[in-house]
MDTraj code that builds the backbone (N, CA, C; nanometers):
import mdtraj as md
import numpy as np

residues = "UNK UNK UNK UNK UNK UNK UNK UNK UNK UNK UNK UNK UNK UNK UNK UNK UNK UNK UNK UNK UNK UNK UNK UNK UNK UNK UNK UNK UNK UNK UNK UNK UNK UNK UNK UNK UNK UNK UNK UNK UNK UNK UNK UNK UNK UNK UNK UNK UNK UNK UNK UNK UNK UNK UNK UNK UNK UNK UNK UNK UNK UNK UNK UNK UNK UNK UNK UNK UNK UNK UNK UNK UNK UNK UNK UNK UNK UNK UNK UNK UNK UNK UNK UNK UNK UNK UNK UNK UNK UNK UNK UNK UNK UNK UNK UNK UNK UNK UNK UNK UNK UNK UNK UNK UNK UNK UNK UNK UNK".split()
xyz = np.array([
    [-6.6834, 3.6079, -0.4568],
    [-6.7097, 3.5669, -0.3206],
    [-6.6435, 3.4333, -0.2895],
    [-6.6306, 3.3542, -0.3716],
    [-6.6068, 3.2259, -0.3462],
    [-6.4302, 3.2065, -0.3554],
    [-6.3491, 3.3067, -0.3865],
    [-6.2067, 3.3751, -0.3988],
    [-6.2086, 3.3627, -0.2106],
    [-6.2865, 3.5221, -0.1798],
    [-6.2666, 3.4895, -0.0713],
    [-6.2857, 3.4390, 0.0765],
    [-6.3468, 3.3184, 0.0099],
    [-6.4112, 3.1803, 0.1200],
    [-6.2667, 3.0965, 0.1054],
    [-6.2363, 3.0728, -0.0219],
    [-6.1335, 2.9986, -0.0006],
    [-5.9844, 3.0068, 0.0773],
    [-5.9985, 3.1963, 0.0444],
    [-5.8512, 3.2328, 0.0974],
    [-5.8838, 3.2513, 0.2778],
    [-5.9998, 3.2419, 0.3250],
    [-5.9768, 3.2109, 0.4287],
    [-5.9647, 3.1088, 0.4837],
    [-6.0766, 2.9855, 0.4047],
    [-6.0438, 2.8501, 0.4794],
    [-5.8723, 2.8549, 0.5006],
    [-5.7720, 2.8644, 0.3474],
    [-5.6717, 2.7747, 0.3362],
    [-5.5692, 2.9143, 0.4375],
    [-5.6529, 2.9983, 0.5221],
    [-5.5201, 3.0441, 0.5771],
    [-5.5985, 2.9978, 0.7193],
    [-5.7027, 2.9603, 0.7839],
    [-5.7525, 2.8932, 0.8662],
    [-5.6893, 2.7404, 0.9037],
    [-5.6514, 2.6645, 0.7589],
    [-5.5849, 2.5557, 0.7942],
    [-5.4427, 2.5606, 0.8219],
    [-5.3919, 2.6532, 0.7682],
    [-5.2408, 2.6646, 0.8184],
    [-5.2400, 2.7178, 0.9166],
    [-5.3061, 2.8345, 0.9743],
    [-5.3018, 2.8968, 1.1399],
    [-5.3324, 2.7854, 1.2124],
    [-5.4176, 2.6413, 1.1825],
    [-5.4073, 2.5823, 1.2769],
    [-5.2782, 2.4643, 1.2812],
    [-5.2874, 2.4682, 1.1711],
    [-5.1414, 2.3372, 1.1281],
    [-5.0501, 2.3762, 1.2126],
    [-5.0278, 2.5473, 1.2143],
    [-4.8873, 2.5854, 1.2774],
    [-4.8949, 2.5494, 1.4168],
    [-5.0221, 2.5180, 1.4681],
    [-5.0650, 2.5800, 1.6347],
    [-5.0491, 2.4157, 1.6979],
    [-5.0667, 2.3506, 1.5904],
    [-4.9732, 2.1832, 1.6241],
    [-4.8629, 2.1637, 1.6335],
    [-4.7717, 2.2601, 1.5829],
    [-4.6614, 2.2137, 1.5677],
    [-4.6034, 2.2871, 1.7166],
    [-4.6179, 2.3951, 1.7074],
    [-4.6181, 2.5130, 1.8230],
    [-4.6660, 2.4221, 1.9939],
    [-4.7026, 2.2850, 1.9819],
    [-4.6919, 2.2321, 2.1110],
    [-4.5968, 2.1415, 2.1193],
    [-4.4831, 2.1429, 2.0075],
    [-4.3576, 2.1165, 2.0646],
    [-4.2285, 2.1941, 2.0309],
    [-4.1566, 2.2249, 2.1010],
    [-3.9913, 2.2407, 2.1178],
    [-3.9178, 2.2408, 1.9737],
    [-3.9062, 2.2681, 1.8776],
    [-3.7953, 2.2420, 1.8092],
    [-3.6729, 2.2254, 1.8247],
    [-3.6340, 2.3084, 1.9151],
    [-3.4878, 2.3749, 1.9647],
    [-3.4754, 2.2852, 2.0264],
    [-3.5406, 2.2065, 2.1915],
    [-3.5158, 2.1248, 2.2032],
    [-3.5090, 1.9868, 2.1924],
    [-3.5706, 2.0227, 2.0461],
    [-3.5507, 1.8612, 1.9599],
    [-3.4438, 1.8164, 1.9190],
    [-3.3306, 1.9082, 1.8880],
    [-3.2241, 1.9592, 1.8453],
    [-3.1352, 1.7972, 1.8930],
    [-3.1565, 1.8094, 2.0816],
    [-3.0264, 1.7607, 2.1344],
    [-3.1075, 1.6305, 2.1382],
    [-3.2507, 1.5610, 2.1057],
    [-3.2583, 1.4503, 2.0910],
    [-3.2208, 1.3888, 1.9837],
    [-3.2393, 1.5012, 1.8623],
    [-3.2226, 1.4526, 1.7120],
    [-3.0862, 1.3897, 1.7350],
    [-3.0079, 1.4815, 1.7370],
    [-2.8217, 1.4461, 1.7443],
    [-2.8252, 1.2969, 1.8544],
    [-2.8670, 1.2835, 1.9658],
    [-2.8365, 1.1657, 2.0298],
    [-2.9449, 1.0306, 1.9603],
    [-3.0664, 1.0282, 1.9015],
    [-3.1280, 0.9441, 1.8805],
    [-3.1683, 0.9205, 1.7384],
    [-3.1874, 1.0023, 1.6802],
    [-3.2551, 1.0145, 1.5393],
    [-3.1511, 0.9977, 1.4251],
    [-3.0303, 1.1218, 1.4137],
    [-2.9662, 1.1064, 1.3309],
    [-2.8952, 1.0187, 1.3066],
    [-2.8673, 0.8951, 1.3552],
    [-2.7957, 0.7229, 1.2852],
    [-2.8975, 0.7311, 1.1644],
    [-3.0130, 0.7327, 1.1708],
    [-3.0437, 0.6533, 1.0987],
    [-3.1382, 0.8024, 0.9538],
    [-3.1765, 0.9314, 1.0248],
    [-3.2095, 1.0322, 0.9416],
    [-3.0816, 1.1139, 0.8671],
    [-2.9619, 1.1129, 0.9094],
    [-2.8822, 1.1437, 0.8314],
    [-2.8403, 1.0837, 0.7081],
    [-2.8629, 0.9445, 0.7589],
    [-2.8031, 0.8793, 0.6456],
    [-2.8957, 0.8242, 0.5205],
    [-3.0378, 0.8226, 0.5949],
    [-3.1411, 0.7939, 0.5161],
    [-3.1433, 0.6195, 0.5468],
    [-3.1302, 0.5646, 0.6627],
    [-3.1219, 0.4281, 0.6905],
    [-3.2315, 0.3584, 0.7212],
    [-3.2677, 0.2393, 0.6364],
    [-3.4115, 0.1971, 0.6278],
    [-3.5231, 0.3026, 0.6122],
    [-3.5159, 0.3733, 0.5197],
    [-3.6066, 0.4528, 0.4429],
    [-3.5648, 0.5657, 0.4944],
    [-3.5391, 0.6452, 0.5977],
    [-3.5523, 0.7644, 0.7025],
    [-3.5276, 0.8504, 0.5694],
    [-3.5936, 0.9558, 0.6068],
    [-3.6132, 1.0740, 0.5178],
    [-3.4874, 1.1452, 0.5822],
    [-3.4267, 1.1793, 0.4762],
    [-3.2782, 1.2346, 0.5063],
    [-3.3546, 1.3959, 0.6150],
    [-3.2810, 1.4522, 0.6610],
    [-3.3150, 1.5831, 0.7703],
    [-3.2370, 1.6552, 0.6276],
    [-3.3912, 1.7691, 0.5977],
    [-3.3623, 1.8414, 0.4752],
    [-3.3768, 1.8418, 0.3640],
    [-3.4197, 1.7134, 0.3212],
    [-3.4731, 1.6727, 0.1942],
    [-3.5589, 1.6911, 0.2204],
    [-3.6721, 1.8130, 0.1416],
    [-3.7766, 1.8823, 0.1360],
    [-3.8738, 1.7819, 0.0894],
    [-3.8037, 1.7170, -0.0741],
    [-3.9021, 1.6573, -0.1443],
    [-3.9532, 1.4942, -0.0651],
    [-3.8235, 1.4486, 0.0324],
    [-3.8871, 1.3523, 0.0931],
    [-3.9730, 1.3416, 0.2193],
    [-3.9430, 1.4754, 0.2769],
    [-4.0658, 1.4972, 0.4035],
    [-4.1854, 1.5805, 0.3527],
    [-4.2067, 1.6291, 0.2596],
    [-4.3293, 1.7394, 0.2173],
    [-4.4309, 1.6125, 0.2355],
    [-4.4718, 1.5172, 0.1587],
    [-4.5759, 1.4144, 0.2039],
    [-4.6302, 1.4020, 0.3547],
    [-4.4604, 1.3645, 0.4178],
    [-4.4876, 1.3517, 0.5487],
    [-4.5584, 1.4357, 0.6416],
    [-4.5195, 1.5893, 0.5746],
    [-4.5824, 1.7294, 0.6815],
    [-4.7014, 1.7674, 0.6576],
    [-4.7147, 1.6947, 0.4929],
    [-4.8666, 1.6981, 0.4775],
    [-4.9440, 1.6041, 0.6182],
    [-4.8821, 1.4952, 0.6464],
    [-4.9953, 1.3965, 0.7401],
    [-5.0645, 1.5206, 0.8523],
    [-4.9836, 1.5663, 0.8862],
    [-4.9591, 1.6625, 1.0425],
    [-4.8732, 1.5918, 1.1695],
    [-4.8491, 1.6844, 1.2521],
    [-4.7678, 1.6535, 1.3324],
    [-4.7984, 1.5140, 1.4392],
    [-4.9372, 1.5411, 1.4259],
    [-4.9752, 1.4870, 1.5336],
    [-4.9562, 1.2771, 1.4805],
    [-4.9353, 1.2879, 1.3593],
    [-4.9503, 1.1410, 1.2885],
    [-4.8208, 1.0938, 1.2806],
    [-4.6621, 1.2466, 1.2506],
    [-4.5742, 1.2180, 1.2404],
    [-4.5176, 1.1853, 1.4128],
    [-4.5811, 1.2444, 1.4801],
    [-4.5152, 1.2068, 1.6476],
    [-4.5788, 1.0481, 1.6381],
    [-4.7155, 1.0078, 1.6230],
    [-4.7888, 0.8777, 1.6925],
    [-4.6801, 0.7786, 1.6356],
    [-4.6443, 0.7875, 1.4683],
    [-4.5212, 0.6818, 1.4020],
    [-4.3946, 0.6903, 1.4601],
    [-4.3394, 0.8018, 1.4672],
    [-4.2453, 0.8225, 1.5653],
    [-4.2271, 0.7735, 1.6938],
    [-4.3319, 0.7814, 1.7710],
    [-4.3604, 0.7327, 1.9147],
    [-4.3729, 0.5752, 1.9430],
    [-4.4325, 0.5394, 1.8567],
    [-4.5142, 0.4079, 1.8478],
    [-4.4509, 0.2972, 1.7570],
    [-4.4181, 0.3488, 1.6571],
    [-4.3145, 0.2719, 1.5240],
    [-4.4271, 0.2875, 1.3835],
    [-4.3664, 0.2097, 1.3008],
    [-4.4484, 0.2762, 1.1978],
    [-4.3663, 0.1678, 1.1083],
    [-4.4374, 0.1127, 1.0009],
    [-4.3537, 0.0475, 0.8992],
    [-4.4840, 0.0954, 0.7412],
    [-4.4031, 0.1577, 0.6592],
    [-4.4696, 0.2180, 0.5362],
    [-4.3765, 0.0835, 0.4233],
    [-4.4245, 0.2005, 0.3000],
    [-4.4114, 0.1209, 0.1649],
    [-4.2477, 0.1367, 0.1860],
    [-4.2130, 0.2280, 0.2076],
    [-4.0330, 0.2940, 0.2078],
    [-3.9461, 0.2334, 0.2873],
    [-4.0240, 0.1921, 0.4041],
    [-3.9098, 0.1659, 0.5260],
    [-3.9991, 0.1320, 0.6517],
    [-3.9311, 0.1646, 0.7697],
    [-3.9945, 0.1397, 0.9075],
    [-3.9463, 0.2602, 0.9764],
    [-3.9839, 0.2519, 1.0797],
    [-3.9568, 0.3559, 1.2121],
    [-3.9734, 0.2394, 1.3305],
    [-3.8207, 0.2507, 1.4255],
    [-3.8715, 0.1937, 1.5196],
    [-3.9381, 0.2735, 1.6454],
    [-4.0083, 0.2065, 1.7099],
    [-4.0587, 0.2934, 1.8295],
    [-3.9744, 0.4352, 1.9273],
    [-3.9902, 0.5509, 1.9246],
    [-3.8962, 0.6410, 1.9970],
    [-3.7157, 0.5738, 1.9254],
    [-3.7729, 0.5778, 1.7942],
    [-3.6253, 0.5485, 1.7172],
    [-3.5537, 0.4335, 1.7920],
    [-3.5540, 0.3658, 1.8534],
    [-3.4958, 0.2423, 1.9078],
    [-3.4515, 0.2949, 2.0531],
    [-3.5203, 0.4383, 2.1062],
    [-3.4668, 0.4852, 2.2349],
    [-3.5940, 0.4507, 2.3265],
    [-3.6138, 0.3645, 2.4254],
    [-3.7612, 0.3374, 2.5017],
    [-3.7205, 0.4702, 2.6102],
    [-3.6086, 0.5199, 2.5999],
    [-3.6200, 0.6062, 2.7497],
    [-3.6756, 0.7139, 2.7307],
    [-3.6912, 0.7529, 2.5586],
    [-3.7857, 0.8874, 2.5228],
    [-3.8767, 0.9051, 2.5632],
    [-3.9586, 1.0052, 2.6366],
    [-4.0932, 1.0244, 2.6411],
    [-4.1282, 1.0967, 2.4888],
    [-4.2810, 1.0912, 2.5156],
    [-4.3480, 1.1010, 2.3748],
    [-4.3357, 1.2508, 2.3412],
    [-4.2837, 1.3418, 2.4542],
    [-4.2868, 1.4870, 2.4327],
    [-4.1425, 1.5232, 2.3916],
    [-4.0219, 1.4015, 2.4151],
    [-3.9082, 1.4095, 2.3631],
    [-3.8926, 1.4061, 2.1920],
    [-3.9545, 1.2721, 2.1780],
    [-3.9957, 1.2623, 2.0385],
    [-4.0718, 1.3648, 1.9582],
    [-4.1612, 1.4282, 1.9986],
    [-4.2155, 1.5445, 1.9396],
    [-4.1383, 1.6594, 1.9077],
    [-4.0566, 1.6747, 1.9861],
    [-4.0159, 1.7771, 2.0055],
    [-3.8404, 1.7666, 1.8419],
    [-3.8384, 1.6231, 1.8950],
    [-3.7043, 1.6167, 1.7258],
    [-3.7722, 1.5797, 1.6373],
    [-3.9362, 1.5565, 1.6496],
    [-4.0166, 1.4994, 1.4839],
    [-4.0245, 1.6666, 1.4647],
    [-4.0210, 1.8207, 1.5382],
    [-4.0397, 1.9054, 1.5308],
    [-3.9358, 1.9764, 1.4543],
    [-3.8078, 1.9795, 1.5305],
    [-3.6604, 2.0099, 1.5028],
    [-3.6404, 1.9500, 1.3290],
    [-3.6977, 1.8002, 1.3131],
    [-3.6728, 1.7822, 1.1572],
    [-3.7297, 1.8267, 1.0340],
    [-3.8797, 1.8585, 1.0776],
    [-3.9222, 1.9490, 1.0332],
    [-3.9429, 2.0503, 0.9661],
    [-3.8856, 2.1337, 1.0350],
    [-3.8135, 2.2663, 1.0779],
    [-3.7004, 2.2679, 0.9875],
    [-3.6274, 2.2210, 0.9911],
    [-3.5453, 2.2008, 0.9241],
    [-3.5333, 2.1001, 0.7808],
    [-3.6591, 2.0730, 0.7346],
    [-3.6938, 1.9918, 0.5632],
    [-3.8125, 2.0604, 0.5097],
    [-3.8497, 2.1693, 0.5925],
    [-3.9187, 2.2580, 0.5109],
    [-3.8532, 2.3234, 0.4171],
])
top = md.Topology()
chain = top.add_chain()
for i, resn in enumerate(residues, 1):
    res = top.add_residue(resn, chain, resSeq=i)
    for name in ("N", "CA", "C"):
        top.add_atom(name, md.element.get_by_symbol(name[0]), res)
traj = md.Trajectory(xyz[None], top)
């Protein structure tokens, strides 16, 4: 019984994990990533988790989305590095940013 309590919680937490991510855009995270993000996620500049390196965003996707947009949005300075606010772009809205913390994602799973 206790087999299957667990296999539902842990597919309960991912149906909802996904249903966070699912309120933003990937696709159109795409054309913010390329204009704002990648200076500094391609290259891995001041910590940025390279776009695709699994082993350096898996921590991160553990937080959830909603923690990786607020650092994203807001700025963020960890043990690794910093984030500046909307990546050093103030003209982002916070649904722009979501939408390429989505696209990177997506793509370092």
């Amino acid at each position: 019984m206790t087999r299957l309590f667990s296999s539902t919680l842990l597919c309960a937490i991912l149906f909802s994990s996904g249903n966070a991510f699912a309120a933003y855009n990937a696709s159109a995270g795409k054309a913010v990533y390329d204009a704002s993000c990648a200076s500094c996620h391609k290259a891995g500049i001041m910590g940025a988790p390279k776009l695709g390196d699994k082993a350096a965003w898996a921590p991160r996707i553990a937080q959830k989305i909603d923690v990786l947009v607020s650092h994203s949005d807001k700025g963020y300075r960890g043990k690794k590095g910093m984030m500046p606010a909307k990546g050093g772009n103030a003209k982002l809205t916070t649904a722009q940013v979501g939408n390429a913390v989505a696209y990177m994602v997506a793509q370092s799973k």
